[in-house]
LUMGU-720411 format. One record per residue (C-alpha): residue in three letters; chain; x negated, y, z negated. Coordinates in nm, 3 decimals. Each point is the difference from the previous one (the first is absolute). Layout:
> ALA  A  X  Y  Z
...
This chain:
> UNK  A  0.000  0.000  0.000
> UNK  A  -0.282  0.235  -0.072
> UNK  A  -0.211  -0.054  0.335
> UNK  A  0.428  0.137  0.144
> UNK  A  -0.001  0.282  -0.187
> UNK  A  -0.373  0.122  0.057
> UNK  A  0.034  -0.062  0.389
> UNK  A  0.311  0.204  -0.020
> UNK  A  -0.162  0.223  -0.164
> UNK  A  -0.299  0.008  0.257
> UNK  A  0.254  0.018  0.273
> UNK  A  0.220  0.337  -0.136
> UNK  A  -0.328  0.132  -0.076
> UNK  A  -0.078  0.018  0.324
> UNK  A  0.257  0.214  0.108
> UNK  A  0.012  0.207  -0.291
> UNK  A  0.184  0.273  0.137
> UNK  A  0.305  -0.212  0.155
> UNK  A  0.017  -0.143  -0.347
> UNK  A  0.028  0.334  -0.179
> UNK  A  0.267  0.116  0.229
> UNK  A  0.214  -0.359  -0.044
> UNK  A  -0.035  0.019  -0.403
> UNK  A  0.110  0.353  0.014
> UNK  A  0.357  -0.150  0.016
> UNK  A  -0.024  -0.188  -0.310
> UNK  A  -0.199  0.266  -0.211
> UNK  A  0.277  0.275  0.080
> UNK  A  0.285  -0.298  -0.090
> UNK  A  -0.140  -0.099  -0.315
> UNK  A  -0.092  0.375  -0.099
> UNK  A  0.350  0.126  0.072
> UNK  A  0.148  -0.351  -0.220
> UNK  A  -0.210  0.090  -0.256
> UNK  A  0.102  0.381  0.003
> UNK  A  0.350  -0.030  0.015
> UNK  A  0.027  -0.256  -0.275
> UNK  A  -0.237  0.252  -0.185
> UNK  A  0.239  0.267  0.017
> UNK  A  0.280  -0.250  -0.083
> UNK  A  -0.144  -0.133  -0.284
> UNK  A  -0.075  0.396  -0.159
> UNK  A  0.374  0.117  0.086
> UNK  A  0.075  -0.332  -0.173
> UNK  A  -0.238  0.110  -0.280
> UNK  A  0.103  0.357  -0.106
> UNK  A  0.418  -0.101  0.042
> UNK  A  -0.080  -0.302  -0.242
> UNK  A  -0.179  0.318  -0.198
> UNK  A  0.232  0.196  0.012
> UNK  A  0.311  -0.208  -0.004
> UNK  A  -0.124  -0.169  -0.341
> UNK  A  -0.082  0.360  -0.123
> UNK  A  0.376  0.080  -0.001
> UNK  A  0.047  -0.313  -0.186
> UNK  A  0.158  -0.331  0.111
> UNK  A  0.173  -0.055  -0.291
> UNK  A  0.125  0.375  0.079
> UNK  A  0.353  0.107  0.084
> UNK  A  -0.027  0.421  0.108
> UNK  A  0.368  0.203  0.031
> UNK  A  -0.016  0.304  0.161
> UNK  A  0.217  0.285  0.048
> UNK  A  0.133  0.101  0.306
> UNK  A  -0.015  0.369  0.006
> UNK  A  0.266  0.214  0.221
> UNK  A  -0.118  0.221  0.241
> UNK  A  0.313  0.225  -0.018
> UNK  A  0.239  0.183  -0.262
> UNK  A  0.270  -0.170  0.202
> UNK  A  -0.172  -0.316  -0.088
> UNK  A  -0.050  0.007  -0.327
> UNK  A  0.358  0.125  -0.051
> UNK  A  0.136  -0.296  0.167
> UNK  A  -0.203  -0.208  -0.202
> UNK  A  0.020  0.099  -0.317
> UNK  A  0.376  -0.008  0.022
> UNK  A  -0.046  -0.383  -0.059
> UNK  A  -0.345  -0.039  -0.166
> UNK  A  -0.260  0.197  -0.235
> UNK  A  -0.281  -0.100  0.199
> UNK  A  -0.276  -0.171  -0.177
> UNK  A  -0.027  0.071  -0.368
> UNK  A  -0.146  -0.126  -0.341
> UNK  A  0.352  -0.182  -0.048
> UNK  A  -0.093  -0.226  0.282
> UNK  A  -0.326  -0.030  -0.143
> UNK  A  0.186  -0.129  -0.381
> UNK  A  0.191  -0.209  0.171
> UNK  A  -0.252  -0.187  0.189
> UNK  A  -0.163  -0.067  -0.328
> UNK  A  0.277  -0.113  -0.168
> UNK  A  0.149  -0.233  0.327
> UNK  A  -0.344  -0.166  0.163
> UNK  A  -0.074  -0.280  -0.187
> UNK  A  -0.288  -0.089  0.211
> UNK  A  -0.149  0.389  -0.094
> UNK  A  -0.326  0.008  -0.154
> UNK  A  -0.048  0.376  -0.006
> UNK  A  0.141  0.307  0.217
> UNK  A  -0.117  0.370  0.046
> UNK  A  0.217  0.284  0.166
> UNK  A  -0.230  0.222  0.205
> UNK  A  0.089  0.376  0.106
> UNK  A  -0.235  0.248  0.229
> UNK  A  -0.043  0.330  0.119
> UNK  A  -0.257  0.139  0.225
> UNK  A  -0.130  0.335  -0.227
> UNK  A  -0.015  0.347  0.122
> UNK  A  -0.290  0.088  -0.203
> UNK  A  -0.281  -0.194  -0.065
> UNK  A  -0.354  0.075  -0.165
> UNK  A  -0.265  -0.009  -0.039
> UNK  A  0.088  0.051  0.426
> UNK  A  0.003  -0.306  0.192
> UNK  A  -0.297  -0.069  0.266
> UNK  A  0.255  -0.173  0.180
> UNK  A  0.337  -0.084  0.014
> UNK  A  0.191  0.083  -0.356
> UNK  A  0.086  -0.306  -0.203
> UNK  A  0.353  -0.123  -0.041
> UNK  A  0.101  -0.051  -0.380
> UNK  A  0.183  -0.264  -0.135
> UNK  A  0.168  -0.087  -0.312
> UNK  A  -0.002  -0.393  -0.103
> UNK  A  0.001  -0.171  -0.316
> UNK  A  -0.327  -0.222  -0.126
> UNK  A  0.153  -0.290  0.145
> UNK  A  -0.081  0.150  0.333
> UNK  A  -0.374  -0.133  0.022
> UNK  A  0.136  -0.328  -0.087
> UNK  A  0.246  0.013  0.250
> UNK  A  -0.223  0.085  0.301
> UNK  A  -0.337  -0.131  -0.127
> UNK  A  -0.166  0.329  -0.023
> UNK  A  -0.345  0.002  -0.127
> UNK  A  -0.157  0.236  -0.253
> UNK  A  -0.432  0.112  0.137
> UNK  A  0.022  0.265  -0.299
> UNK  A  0.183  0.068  -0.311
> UNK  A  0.298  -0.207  -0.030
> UNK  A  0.353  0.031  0.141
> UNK  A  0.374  0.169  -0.147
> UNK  A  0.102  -0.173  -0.346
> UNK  A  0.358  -0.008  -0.195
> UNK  A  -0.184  0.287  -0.223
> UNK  A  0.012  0.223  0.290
> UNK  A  0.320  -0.091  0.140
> UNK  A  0.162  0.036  -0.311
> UNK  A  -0.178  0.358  -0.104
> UNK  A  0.047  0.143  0.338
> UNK  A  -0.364  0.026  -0.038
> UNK  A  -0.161  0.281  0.288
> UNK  A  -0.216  -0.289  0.104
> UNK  A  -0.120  -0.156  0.362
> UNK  A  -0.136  -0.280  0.187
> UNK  A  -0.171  0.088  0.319
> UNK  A  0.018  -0.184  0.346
> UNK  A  -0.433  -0.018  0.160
> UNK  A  0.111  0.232  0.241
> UNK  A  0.205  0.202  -0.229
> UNK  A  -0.250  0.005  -0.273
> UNK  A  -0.329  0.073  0.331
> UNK  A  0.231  0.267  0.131
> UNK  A  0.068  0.201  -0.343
> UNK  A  -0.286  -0.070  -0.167
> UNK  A  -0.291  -0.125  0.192
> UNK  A  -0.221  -0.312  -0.060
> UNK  A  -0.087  0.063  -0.332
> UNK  A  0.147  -0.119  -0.343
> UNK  A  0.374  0.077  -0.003
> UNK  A  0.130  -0.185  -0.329
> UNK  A  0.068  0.348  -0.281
> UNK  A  -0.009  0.259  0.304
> UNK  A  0.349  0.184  0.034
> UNK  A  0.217  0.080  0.320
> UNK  A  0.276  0.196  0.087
> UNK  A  0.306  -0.110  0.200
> UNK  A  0.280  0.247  0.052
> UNK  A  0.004  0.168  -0.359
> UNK  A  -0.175  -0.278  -0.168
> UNK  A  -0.311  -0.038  -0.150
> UNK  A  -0.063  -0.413  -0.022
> UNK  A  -0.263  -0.182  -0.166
> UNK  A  -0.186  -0.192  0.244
> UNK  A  0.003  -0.361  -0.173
> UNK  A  -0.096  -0.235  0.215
> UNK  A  -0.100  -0.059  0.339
> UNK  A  0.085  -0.308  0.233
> UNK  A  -0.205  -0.245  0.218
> UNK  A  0.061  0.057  0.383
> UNK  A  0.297  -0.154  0.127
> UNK  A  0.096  -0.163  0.320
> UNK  A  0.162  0.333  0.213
> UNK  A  0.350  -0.105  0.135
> UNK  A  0.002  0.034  0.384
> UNK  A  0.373  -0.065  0.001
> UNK  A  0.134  0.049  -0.361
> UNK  A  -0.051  0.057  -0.339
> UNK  A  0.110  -0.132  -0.317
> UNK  A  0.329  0.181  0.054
> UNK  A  0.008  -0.068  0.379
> UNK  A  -0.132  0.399  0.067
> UNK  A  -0.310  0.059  0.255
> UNK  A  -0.271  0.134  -0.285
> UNK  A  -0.401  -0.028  -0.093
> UNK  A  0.097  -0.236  -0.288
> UNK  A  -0.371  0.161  -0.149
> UNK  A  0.134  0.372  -0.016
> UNK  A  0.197  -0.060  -0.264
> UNK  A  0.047  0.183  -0.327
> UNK  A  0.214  -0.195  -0.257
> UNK  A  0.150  0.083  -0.303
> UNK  A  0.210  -0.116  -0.256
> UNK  A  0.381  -0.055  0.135
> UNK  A  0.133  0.211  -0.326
> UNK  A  -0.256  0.229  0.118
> UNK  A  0.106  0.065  0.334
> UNK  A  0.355  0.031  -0.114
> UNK  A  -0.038  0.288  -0.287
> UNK  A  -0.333  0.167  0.153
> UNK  A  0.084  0.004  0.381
> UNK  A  0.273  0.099  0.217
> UNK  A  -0.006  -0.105  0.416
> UNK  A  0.200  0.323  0.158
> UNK  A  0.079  -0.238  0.288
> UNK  A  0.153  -0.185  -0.202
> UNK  A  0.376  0.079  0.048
> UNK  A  -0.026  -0.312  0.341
> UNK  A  -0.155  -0.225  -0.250
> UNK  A  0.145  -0.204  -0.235
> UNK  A  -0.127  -0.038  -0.366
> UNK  A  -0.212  -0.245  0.017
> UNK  A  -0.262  -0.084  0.364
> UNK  A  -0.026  -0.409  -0.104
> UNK  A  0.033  -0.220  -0.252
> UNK  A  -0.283  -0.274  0.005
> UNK  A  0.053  -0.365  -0.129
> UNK  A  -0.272  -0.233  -0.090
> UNK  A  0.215  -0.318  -0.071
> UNK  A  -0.192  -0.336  -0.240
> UNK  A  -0.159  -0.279  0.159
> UNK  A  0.176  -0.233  0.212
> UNK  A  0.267  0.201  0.065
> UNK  A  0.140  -0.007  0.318
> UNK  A  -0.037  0.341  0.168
> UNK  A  0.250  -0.042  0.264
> UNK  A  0.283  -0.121  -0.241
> UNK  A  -0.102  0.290  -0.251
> UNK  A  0.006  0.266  0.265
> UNK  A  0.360  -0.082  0.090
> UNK  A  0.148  0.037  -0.328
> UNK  A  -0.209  0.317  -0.018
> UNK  A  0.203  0.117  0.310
> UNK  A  0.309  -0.118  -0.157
> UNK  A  -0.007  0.139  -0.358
> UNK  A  -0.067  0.396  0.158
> UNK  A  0.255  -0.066  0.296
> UNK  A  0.239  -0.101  -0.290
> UNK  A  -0.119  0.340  -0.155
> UNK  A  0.009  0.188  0.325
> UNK  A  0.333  -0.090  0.141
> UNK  A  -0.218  -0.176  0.291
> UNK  A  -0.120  0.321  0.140
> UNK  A  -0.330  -0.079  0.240
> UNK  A  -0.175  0.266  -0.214
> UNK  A  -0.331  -0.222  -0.074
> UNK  A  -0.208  -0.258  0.114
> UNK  A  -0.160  -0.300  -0.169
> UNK  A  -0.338  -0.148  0.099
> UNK  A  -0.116  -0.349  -0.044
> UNK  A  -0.426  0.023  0.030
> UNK  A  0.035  -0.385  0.006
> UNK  A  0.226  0.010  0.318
> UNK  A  -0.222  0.211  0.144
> UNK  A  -0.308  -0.174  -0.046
> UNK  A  0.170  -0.333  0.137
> UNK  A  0.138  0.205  0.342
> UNK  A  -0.300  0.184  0.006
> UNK  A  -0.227  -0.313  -0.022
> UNK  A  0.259  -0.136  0.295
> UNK  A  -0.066  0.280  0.200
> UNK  A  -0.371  -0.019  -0.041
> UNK  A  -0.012  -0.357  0.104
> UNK  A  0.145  0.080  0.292
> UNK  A  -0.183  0.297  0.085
> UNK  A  -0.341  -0.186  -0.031
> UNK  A  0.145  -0.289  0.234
> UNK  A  0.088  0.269  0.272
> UNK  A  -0.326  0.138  -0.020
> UNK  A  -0.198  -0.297  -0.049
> UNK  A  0.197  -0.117  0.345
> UNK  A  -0.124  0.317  0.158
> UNK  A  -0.391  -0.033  -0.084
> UNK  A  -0.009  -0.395  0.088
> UNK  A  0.132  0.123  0.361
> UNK  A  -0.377  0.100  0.015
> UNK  A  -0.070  -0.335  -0.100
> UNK  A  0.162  -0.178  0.265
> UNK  A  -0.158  0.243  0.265
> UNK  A  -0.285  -0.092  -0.108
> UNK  A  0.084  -0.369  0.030
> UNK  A  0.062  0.045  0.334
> UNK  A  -0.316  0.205  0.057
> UNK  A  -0.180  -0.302  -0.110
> UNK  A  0.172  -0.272  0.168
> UNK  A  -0.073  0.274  0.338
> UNK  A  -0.360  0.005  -0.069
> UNK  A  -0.069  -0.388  -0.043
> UNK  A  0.223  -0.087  0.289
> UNK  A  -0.280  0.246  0.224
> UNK  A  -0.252  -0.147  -0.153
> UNK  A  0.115  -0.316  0.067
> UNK  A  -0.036  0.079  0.359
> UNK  A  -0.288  0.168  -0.029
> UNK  A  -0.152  -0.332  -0.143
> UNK  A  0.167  -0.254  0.227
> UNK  A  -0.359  -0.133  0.121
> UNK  A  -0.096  0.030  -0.369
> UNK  A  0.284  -0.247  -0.126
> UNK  A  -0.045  -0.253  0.303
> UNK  A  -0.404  0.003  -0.081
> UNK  A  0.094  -0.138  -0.382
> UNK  A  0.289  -0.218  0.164
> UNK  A  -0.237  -0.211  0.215
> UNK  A  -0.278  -0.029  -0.291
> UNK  A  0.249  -0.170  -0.247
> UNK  A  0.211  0.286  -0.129
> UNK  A  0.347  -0.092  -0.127
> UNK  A  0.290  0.206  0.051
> UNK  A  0.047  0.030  -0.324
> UNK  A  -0.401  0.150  -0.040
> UNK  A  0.136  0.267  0.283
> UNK  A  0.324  0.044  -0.204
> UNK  A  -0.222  0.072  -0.358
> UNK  A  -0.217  0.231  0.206
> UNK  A  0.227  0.258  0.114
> UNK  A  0.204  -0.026  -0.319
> UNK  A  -0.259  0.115  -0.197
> UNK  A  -0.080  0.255  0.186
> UNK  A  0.362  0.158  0.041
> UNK  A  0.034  -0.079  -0.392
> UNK  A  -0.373  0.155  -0.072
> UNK  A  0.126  0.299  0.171
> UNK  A  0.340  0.027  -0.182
> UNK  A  -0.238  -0.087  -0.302
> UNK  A  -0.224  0.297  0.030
> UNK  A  0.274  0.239  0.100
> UNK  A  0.179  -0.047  -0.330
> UNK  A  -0.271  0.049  -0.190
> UNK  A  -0.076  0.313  0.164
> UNK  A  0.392  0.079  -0.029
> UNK  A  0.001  -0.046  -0.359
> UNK  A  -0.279  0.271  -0.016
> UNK  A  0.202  0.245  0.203
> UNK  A  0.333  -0.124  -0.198
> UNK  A  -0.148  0.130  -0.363
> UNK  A  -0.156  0.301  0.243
> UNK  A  0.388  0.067  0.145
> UNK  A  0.188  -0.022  -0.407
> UNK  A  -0.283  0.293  -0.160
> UNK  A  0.047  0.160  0.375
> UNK  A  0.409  0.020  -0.103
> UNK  A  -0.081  0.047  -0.347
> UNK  A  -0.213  0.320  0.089
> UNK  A  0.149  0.197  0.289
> UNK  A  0.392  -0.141  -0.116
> UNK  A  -0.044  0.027  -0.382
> UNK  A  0.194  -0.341  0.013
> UNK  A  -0.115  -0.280  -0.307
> UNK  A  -0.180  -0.306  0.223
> UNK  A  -0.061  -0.275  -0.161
> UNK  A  -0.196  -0.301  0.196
> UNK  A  0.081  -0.291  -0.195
> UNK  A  -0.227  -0.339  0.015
> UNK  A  0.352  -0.159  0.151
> UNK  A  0.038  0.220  0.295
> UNK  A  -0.386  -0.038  0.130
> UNK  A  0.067  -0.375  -0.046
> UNK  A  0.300  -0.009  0.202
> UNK  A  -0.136  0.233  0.281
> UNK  A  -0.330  -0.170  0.037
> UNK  A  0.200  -0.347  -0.011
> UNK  A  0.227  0.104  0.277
> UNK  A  -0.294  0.110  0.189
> UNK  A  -0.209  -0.335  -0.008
> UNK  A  0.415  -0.194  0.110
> UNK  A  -0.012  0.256  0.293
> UNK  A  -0.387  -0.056  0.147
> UNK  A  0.099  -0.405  -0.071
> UNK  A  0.351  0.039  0.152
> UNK  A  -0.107  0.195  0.342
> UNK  A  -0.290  -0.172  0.056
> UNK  A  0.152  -0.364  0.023
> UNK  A  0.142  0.055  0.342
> UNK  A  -0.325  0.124  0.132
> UNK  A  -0.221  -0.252  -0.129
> UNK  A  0.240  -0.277  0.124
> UNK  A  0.009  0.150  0.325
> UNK  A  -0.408  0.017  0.010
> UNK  A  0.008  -0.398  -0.131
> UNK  A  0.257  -0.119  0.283
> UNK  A  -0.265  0.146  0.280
> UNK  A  -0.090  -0.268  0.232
> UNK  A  -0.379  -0.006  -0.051
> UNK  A  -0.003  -0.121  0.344
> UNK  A  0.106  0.313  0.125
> UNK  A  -0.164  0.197  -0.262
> UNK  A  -0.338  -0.071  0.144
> UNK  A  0.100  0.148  0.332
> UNK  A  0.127  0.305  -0.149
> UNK  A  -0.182  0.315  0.125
């Protein structure tokens, strides 16, 4: 088997340029397999992120703001909109609850020290909150009961919020002003994952330029005066115990504030569990489109090969009818151009798994996408690569073996 592969070798080597230009094919098919699944796999990576950052075991209701007096009116004719009732009652009717936290916002109209950006939004939760969502604490510590239940002027600052305000310095015991405010910066949080579609409460935000306080807090110190479209509360957030079936809880959630809102469409409820599970769907299938796309290359390459070896099978007619009449088997004939279409396809993946990891920091770079090149998706390029140089170069080997040698000898 080695004396094949080393006159293959000798053989390809001597045409070194027609070789190149044949494992181009393959090098471009496994690069752009091992790209796409690269991207797939880092889209796959930041929604797991971000998806599990909202919480699986979460359930989030959200208000559904009017956009019009008229609106509001109507609605309010037939429901109060989301309030703390709803959130006492959901305590007192999920069994499967483990903890909840009501959540109102406002975007401020003054802010300083000034922003170096764009202003922070503020928002009032309970303690519960960083529970709830899985926030974690770089410096300082987070909101306690204390300061919820002292309306205490204190804060918790988002990385972006806390950059933008205050710099990159220490933060924890420095003070900042929101509206007419002055809050005691107590903590800052670890960098979250940003949401490119939603938020905790389904809004488009930099989940890191954040400012929260206390709920109590927000309710006695701060007033929103666009507030008259809102309703009390922006979101009520449930965490609900282990086990507990998320898709069960979430419709009794819906039907415990329908009950309370005379079924007026006036919020939404959001399973993070549902959407991991469609989302995961969605990626799956996304990868497989793409995947199909790149491993077109593949089979152009194939077919490059199997091009190739059936000219150089002509090209070596006199060759093949020399080895015939000195005791060459068809099968020898068969093994030799074999290896050489499969040494090609060979050396063309290994060369397109170099331009693959090239093509995912390429993305990464210019498209500020997260690539990921996992050990799984070289494997399966590569693999495909070596079935393609084996599959298109049967049919020219054969056809070089069935040569009458006869005939062969006369060739010109």
């Amino acid at each position: 088997m080695i004396g094949y592969v080393l006159q293959a070798a000798s053989n390809l080597q001597a045409q070194k340029t027609r070789t190149f230009l044949t494992a181009l094919g393959i090098v471009f098919g496994v690069g752009s397999v091992i790209g796409m699944l690269s991207i797939g796999s880092g889209a796959r990576e930041e929604s797991l992120r971000f998806i599990e950052q909202l919480g699986v075991r979460n359930v989030l209701v959200e208000a559904r703001h009017s956009i019009s007096d008229q609106e509001l009116q109507q609605r309010r004719r037939s429901s109060p909109g989301l309030t703390e009732r709803d959130v006492r009652i959901l305590e007192s009717n999920i069994e499967a609850l483990e903890t909840l936290s009501p959540r109102r916002s406002l975007r401020p109209a003054r802010v300083l020290p000034k922003p170096a950006k764009d202003a922070p939004d503020l928002f009032g939760v309970r303690p519960s909150y960083a529970a709830i969502h899985n926030l974690r604490v770089d410096e300082g510590r987070f909101l306690n009961d204390q300061d919820n239940e002292t309306c205490a002027a204190v804060c918790v600052l988002g990385e972006n919020a806390k950059v933008n305000l205050l710099g990159y310095g220490q933060a924890v015991g420095k003070f900042v002003k929101i509206n007419d405010n002055w809050l005691e910066v107590v903590g800052v949080l670890a960098e979250q994952i940003p949401a490119s579609t939603g938020s905790s409460g389904g809004q488009m935000e930099d989940r890191n330029n954040i400012v929260f306080v206390p709920f109590k807090t927000f309710q006695y110190r701060f007033w929103d005066m666009s507030s008259y479209l809102k309703d009390e509360l922006d979101g009520i957030d449930l965490r609900l115990k282990p086990g507990a079936d998320s898709v069960e809880a979430a419709k009794v959630v819906t039907a415990v504030i329908n009950s309370t809102h005379n079924n007026t469409p006036d919020f939404t409820v959001t399973i993070p569990a549902a959407l991991l599970a469609q989302q995961q769907r969605t990626q799956t299938i996304f990868t497989y489109v793409m995947v199909a796309i790149a491993a077109i290359s593949l089979l152009v390459g194939g077919i490059g090969i199997m091009n190739i070896v059936l000219a150089t099978v002509m090209e070596r007619t006199r060759e093949i009818g020399v080895r015939r009449s000195i005791g060459a088997r068809r099968t020898d004939i068969v093994r030799q151009f074999l290896t050489e279409s499969v040494l090609i396809s060979t050396g063309g993946g290994l060369l397109g798994v170099g331009f693959g990891f090239f093509l995912s920091w390429l993305i990464a770079t210019t498209a500020e996408w997260r690539t990921i090149v996992t050990p799984y998706s070289v494997l399966i390029a590569f693999g495909v690569s070596v079935a393609v140089g084996v599959l298109f170069g049967i049919y020219p080997a054969i056809k070089a073996a069935r040569i009458n040698p006869i005939e062969a000898l006369r060739y010109e």
